[in-house]
C-alpha positions as CSV (number, residue, x, y, z in Angstrom):
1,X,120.6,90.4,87.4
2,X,117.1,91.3,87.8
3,X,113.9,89.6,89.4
4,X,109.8,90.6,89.6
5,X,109.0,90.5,93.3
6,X,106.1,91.3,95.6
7,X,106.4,94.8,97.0
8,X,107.3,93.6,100.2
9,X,110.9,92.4,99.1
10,X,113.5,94.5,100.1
11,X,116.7,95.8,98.4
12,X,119.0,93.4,100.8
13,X,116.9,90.2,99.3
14,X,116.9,91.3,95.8
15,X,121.1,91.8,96.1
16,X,121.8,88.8,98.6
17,X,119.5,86.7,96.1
18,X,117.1,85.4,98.8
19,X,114.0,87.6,97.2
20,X,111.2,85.5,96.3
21,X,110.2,85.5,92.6
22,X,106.7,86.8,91.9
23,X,105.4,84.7,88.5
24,X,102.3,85.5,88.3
25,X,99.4,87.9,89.2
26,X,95.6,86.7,89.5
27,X,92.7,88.3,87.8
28,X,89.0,87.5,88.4
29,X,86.2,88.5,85.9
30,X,83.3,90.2,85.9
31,X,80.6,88.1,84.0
32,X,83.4,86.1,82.5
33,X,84.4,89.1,79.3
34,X,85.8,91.4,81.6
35,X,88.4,91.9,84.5
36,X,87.3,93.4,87.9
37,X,90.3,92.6,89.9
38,X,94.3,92.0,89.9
39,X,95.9,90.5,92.8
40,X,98.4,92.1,94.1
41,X,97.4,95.1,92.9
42,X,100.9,96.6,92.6
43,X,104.6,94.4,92.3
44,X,108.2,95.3,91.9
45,X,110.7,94.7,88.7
46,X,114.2,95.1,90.6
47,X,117.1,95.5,88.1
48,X,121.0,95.5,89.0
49,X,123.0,97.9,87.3
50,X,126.4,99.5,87.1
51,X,126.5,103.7,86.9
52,X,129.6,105.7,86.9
53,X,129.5,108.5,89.9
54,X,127.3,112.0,88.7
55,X,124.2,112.1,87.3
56,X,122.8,108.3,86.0
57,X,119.3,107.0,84.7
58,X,118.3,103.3,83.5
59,X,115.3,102.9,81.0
60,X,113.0,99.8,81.7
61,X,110.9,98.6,78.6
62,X,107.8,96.8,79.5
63,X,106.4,94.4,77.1
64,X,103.5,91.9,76.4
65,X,104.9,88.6,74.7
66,X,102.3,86.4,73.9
67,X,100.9,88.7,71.9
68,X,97.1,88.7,73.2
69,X,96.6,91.8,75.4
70,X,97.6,94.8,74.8
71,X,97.2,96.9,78.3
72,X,100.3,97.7,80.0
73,X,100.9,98.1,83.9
74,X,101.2,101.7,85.0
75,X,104.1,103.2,87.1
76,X,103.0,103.2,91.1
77,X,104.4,105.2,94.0
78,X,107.3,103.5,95.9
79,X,110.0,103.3,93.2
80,X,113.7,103.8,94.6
81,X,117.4,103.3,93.8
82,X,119.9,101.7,96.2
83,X,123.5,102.2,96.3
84,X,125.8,98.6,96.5
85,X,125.1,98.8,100.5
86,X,121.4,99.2,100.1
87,X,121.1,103.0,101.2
88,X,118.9,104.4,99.4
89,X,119.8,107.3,97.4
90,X,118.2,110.6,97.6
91,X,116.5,112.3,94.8
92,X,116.2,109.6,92.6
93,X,112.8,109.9,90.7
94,X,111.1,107.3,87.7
95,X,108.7,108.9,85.0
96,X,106.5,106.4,82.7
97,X,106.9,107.1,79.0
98,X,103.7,108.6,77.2
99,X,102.3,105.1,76.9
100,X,104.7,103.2,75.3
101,X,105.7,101.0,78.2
102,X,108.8,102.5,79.0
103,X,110.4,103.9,82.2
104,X,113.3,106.0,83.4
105,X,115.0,106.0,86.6
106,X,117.2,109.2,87.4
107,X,119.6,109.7,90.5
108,X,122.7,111.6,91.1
109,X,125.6,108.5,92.2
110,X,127.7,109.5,94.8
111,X,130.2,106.8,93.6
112,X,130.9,104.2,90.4
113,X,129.6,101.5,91.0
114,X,126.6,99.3,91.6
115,X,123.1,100.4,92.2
116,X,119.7,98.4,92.4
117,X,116.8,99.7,91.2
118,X,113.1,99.2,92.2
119,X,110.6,99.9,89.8
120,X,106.6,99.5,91.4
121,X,104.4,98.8,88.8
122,X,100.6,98.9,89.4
123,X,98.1,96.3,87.7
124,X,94.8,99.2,88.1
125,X,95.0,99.6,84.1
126,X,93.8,95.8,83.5
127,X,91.0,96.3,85.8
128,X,88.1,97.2,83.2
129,X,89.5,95.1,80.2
130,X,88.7,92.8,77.8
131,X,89.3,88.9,79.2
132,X,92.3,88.3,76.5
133,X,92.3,84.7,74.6
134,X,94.1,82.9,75.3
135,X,93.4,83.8,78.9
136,X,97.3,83.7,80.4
137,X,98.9,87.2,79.4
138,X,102.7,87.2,79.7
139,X,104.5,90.4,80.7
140,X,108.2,91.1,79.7
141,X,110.8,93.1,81.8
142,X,114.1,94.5,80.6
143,X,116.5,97.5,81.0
144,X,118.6,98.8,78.4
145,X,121.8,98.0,77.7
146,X,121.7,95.7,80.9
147,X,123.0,92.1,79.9
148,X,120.6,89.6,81.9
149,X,118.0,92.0,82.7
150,X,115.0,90.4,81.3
151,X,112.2,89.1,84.1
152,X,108.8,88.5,83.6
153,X,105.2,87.9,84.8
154,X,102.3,86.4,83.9
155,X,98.7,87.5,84.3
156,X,96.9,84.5,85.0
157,X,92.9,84.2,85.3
């Protein structure tokens, strides 16, 4: 299970299924070539997955499927992990990979079991770019060795 959100959803939406799906982010140009602005400037990829108790981590891959943009959202502030309840658990950190779209979540589980993850990503890196052509860019979610993890976006002008 996993779902791209606004960042005001919360972990009891995303688990009780009531979060509303964010499909797509707006961009307006500058002169018509390049982008100026991204609304909302950040969002959330929330994943569901299954940890044994100890140390745990999840990678996220982030990629661009229609094959006409090649600028990738950054990792923003506000990233946590939730236990099955929806506590959040303490210490957990994310770290972006050296640009090639990837992310890791770390937390020490104080029990097997499910946890939901909440990834912010920020849309600052598109600001700056190149107006792709076709104009809708679509952004792909997914987490490693998660069955049904895949959610996406689209950057729409």
């Amino acid at each position: 299970m996993s779902q791209v959100t606004s960042t005001g959803a919360t972990c009891a939406q995303f688990s009780g299924g009531t979060a509303q799906t964010l499909a797509s982010l707006t961009y307006t140009t500058q002169g018509r070539n390049r982008i100026s602005n991204v609304s909302p400037s950040s969002f959330v990829y929330w994943v569901q997955v299954s940890r044994a108790a100890g140390s745990a981590s999840a990678v996220v891959s982030q990629s661009i499927t229609t094959g006409n943009f090649s600028t990738l959202f950054g990792l923003a502030s506000g990233g946590a992990v939730y236990n099955a309840g929806c506590a959040a658990v303490s210490g957990a950190t994310f770290t972006a990979g050296s640009g090639n779209g990837t992310f890791t979540a770390q937390w020490n589980g104080a029990s097997a079991g499910t946890y939901y993850l909440r990834l912010v990503l920020s849309t600052a890196a598109a600001r700056k770019q190149a107006v792709p052509n076709p104009p809708t860019v679509h952004y792909a979610y997914s987490t490693s060795g998660v069955t049904g993890s895949t959610s996406g976006v689209d950057l729409t002008p």
